[in-house]
C-alpha positions as CSV (number, residue, x, y, z in Angstrom):
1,X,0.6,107.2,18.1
2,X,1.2,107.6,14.0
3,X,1.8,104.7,11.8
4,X,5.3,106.5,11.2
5,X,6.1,106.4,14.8
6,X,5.3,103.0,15.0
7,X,7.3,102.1,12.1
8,X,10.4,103.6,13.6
9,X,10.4,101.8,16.6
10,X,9.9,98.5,14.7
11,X,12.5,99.1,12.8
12,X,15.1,100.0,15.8
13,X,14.1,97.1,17.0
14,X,14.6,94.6,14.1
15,X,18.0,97.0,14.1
16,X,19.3,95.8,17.6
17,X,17.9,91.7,16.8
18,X,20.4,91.9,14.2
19,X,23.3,93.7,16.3
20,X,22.8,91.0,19.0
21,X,22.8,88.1,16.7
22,X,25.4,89.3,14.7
23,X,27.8,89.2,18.0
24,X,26.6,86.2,19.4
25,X,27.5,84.7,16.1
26,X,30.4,85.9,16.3
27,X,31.3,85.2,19.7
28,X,29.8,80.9,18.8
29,X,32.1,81.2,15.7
30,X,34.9,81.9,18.0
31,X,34.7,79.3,20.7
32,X,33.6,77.1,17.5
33,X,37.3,78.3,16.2
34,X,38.8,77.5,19.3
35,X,37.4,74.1,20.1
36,X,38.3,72.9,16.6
37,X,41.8,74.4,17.2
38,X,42.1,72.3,20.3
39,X,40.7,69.0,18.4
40,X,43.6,69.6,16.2
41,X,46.5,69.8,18.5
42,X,45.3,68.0,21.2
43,X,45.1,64.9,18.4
44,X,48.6,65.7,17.1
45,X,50.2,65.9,20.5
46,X,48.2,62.6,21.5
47,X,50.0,61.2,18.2
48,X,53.2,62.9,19.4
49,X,52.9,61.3,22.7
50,X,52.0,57.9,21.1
51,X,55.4,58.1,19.1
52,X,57.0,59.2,22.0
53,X,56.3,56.7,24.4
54,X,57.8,54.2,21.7
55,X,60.7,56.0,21.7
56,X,60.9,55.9,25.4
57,X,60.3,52.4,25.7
58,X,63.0,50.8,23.0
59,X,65.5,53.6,24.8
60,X,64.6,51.7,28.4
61,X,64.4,47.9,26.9
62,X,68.2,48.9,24.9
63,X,70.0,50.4,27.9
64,X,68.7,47.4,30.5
65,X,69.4,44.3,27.6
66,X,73.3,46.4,27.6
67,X,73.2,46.1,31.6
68,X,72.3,42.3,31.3
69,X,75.2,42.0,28.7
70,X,76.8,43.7,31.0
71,X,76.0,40.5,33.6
72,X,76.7,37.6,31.4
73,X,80.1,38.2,31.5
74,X,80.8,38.0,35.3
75,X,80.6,34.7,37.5
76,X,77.9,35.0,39.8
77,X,80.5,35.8,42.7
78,X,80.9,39.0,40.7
79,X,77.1,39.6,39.7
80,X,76.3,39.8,43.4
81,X,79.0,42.2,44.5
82,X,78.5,44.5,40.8
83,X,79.1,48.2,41.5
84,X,77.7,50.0,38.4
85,X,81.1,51.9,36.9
86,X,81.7,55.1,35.1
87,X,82.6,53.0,31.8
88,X,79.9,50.2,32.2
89,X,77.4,53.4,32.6
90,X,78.3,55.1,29.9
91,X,77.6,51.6,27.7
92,X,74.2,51.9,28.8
93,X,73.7,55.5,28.3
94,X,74.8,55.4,24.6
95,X,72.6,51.8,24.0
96,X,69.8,54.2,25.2
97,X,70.6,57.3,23.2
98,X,71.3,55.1,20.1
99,X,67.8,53.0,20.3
100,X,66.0,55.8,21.3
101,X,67.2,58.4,18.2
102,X,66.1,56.2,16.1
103,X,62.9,57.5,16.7
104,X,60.7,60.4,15.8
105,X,57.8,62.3,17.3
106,X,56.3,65.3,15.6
107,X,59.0,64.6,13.3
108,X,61.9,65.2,15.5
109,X,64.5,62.2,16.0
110,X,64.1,61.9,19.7
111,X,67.4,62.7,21.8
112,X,67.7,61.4,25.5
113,X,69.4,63.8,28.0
114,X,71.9,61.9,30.1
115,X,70.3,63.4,33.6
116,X,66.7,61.6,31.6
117,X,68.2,57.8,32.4
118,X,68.1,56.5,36.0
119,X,69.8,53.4,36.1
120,X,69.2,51.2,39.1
121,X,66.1,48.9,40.7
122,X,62.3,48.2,40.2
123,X,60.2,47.5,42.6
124,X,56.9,45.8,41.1
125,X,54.8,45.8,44.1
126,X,55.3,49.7,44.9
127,X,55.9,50.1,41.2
128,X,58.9,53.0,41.8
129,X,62.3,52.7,40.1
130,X,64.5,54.0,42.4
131,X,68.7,55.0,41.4
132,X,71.4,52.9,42.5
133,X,74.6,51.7,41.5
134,X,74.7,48.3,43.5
135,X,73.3,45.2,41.5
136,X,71.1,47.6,39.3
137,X,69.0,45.7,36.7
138,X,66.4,48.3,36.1
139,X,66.9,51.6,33.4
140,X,64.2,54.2,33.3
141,X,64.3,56.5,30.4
142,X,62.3,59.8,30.2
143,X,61.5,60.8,26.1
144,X,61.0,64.6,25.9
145,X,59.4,67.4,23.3
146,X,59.7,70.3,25.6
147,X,62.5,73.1,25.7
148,X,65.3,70.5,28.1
149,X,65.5,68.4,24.6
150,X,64.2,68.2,21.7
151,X,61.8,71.4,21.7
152,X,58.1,71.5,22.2
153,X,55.6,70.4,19.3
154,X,54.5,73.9,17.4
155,X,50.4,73.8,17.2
156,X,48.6,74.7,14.3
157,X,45.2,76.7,15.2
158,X,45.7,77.0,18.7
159,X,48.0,80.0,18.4
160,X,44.7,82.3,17.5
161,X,44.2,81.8,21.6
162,X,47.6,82.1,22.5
163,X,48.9,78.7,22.4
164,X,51.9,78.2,20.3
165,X,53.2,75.2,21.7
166,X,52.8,72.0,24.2
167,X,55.4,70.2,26.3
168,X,55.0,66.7,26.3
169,X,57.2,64.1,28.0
170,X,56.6,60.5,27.8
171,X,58.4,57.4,30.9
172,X,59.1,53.9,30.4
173,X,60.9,51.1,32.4
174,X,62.7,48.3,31.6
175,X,63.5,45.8,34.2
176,X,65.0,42.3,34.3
177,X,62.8,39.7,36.3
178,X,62.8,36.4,37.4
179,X,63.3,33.6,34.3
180,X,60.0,31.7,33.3
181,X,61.9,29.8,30.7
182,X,65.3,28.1,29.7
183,X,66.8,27.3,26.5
184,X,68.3,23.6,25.3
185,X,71.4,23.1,27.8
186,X,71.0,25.4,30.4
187,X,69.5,23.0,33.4
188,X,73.1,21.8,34.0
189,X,72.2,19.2,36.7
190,X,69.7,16.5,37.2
191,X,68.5,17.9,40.5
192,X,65.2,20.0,41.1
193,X,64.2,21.7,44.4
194,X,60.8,21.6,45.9
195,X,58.6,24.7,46.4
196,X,57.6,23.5,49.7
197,X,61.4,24.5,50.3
198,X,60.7,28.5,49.5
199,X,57.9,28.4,52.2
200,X,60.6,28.1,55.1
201,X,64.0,28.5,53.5
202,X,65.4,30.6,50.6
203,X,68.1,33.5,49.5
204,X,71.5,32.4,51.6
205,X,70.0,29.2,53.2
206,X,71.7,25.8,52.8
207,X,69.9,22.7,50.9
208,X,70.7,18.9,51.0
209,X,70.0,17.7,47.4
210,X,70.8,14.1,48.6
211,X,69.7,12.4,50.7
212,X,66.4,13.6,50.9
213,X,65.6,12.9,54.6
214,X,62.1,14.4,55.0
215,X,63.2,17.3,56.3
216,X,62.3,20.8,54.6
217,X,66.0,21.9,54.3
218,X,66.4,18.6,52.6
219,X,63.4,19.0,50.2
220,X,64.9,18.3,47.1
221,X,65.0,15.2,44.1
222,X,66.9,13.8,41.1
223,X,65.1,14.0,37.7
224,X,66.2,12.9,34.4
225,X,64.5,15.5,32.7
226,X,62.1,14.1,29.9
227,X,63.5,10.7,30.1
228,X,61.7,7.9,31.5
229,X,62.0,5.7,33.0
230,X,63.1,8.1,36.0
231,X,65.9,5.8,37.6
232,X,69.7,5.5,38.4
233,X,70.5,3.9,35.3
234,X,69.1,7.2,33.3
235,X,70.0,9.1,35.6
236,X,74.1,7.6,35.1
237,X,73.9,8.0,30.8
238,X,72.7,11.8,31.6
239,X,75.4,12.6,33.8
240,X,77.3,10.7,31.8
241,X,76.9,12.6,29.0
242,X,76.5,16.4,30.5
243,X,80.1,15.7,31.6
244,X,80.9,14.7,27.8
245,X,78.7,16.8,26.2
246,X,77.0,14.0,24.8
247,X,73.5,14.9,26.4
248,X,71.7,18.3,26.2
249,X,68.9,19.2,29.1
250,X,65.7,20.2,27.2
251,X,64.4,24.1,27.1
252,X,62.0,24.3,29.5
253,X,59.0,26.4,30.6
254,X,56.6,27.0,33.7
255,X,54.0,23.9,33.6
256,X,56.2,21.7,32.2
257,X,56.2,18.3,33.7
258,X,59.5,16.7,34.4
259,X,60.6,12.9,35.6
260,X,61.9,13.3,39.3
261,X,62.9,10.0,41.3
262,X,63.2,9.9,44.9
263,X,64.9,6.7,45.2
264,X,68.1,4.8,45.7
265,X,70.1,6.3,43.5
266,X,73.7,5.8,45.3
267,X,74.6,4.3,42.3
268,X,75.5,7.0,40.5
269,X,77.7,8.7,42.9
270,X,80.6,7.9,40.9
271,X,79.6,9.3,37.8
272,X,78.2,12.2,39.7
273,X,81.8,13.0,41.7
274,X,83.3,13.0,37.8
275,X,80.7,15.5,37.0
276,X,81.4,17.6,40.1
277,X,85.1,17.6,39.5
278,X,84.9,18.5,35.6
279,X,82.8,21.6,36.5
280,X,84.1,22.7,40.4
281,X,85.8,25.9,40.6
282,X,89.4,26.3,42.7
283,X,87.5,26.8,45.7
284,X,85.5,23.3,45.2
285,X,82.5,25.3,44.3
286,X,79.9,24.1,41.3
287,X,76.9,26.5,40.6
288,X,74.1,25.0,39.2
289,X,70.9,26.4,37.2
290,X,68.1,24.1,39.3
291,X,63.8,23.2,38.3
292,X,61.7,24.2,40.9
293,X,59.0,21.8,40.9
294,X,55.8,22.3,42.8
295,X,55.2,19.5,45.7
296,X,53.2,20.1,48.8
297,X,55.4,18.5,51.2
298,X,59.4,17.3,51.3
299,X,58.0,13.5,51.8
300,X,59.3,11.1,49.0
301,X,56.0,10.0,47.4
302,X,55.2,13.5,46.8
303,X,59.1,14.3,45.1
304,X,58.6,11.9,43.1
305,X,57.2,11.3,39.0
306,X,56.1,13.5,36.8
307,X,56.0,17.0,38.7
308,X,55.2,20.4,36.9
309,X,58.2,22.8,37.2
310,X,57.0,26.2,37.9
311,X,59.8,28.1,38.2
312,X,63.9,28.1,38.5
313,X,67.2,28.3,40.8
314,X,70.6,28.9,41.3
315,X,72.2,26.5,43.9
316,X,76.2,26.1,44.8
317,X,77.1,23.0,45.3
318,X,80.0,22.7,47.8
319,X,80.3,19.0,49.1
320,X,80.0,15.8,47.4
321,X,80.6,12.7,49.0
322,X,80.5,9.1,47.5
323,X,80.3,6.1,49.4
324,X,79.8,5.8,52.3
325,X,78.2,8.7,53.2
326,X,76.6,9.8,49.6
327,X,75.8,13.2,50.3
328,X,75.1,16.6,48.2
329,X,75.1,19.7,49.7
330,X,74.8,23.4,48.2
331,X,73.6,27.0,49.0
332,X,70.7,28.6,47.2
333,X,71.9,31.8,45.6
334,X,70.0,34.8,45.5
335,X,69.9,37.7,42.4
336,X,72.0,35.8,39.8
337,X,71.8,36.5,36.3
338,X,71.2,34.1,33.8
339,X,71.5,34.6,30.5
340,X,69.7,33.3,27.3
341,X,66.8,33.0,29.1
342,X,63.4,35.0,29.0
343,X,61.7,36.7,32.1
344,X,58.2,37.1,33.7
345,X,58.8,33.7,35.9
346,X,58.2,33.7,39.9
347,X,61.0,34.6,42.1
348,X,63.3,31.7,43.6
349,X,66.2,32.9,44.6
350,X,65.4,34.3,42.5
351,X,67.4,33.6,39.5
352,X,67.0,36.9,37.0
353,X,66.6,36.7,33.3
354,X,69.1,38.9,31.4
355,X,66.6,39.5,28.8
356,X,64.5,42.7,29.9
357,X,60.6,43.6,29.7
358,X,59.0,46.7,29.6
359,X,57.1,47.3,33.9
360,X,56.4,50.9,33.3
């Protein structure tokens, strides 16, 4: 073979090197093109997301703070028979749409879609909100960029491959839960209820708050909140002055200790009976916002001195009876709505706060 030959063939061959890194150069700055396209719009729709969630989350905390309003304003009678109605929905649906515009993603002021708000009930151990218009106290709200509202977010690079846009959607849930604390004046009685109670008794089920006999259904004791010493002649001034409005319960919180007496304290009855009178309904009815104190058993050295509280009740009190007998009984009420009061406490009752959190 010539040196010319030989020279040709080297020459083809450097030739096709070049062809074959030239395209696989090509075909890496391509993919390289596309991955950094991706980077990009997968961040900004990440961001988008971010500021869509927020959106979605002051929509769900606004529409279920306008269902507790909503609450405060009926007696508990009415709270536990509430039927959601066409006018009290449509409050919520514009607190939603109001708190939720005021937020952008991608730049867009976010609007909610009536059909994107389910108003109705949580349930935190199966974590599903499901729609219902009797006692709701849970709004879910669904925040969209995609073409039912608001329009998808545009992307920047990735339409060299195609993609010109991404949907994204973003759920929260707002729900009201049990109170874990209570402002200055809202413990309107000087009675607290044991949790040994809860463990055979509870929602619907009667409670003697005097005498206090042993007996579970009886497991029950007089405190005089943080005043000591804890006996009937504090106990009279307090009463005393909750029927005046000379004396203010203290706000309390779970793990709080409060001063609970088991004793005589038949003494008081008659202040107690003025009490019960001032604050009794037509039908002889007095609800009451009660401690729950933990105690391992309903006998009196254990319902008695300074006891933690660890949660809160709603009782109605239907019979008081002074001497002779000296007897106070009620029924524990069960999904009442209290307001001024912030959530995240056990459930007794339970007794609900009207203040929302965010569950989902």
């Amino acid at each position: 073979m010539n040196n010319t030959t030989r020279t040709n063939r080297s020459i083809d061959l450097l030739t096709n090197e070049r062809g074959a890194v030239a395209a696989m150069t090509a075909i890496f700055l391509i993919v390289l093109l596309a991955m950094g396209a991706a980077a990009i719009d997968v961040g900004h729709a990440l961001v988008a997301r971010t500021e869509l969630q927020t959106a979605a989350d002051a929509g769900a905390l606004a529409g279920t703070r306008a269902l507790g309003l909503i609450y405060e304003g009926m007696t508990p009678a009415a709270q536990q028979s509430y039927t959601l109605t066409g006018g009290d929905q449509a409050t919520i649906v514009a607190a939603v749409q109001t708190t939720a515009g005021a937020n952008m993603a991608a730049g867009v002021s976010i609007a909610i879609n009536p059909g994107d708000i389910a108003i109705g009930t949580w349930n935190p151990t199966t974590r599903t909100h499901t729609p219902t218009v009797n006692q709701p106290k849970a709004v879910r709200v669904t925040a969209r960029r995609d073409s039912s509202a608001n329009g998808p977010i545009s992307t920047f690079l990735a339409s060299v491959i195609g993609l010109t846009s991404v949907n994204v959607v973003a759920v929260a849930t707002a729900d009201m839960t049990a109170v874990g604390q209570t402002a200055p004046g809202q413990l309107d009685v000087p009675f607290g209820i044991s949790t040994f109670y809860f463990t055979q008794f509870g929602c619907g089920d009667a409670i003697q708050f005097y005498p206090n006999d042993g007996t579970p259904q009886a497991c029950s004791a007089w405190n005089t909140f943080d005043q000591s010493p804890a006996n009937a002649n504090t106990l009279r001034t307090i009463i005393d002055g909750l029927r005046t409005g000379s004396y203010q319960s203290p706000g309390t919180a779970p793990g709080d200790t409060l001063n609970f007496t088991n004793g005589n304290v038949a003494s008081v009855f008659p202040s107690l009976i003025n009490l019960y009178n001032a604050k009794k309904d037509a039908s002889g009815n007095w609800d009451v916002f009660v401690p729950v104190y933990d105690s391992p058993s309903c006998a009196a050295s254990e319902n008695s001195g300074a006891l933690p509280i660890v949660g809160y009740a709603e009782a109605r009190i239907t019979n008081v009876q002074g001497s002779p007998n000296h007897l106070i009984t009620a029924t524990v009420l069960c999904n009442i709505f209290e307001g001024n009061t912030t959530g995240g406490g056990p459930p007794y009752g339970p007794v609900l706060s009207t203040i929302p959190g965010l569950v989902e």
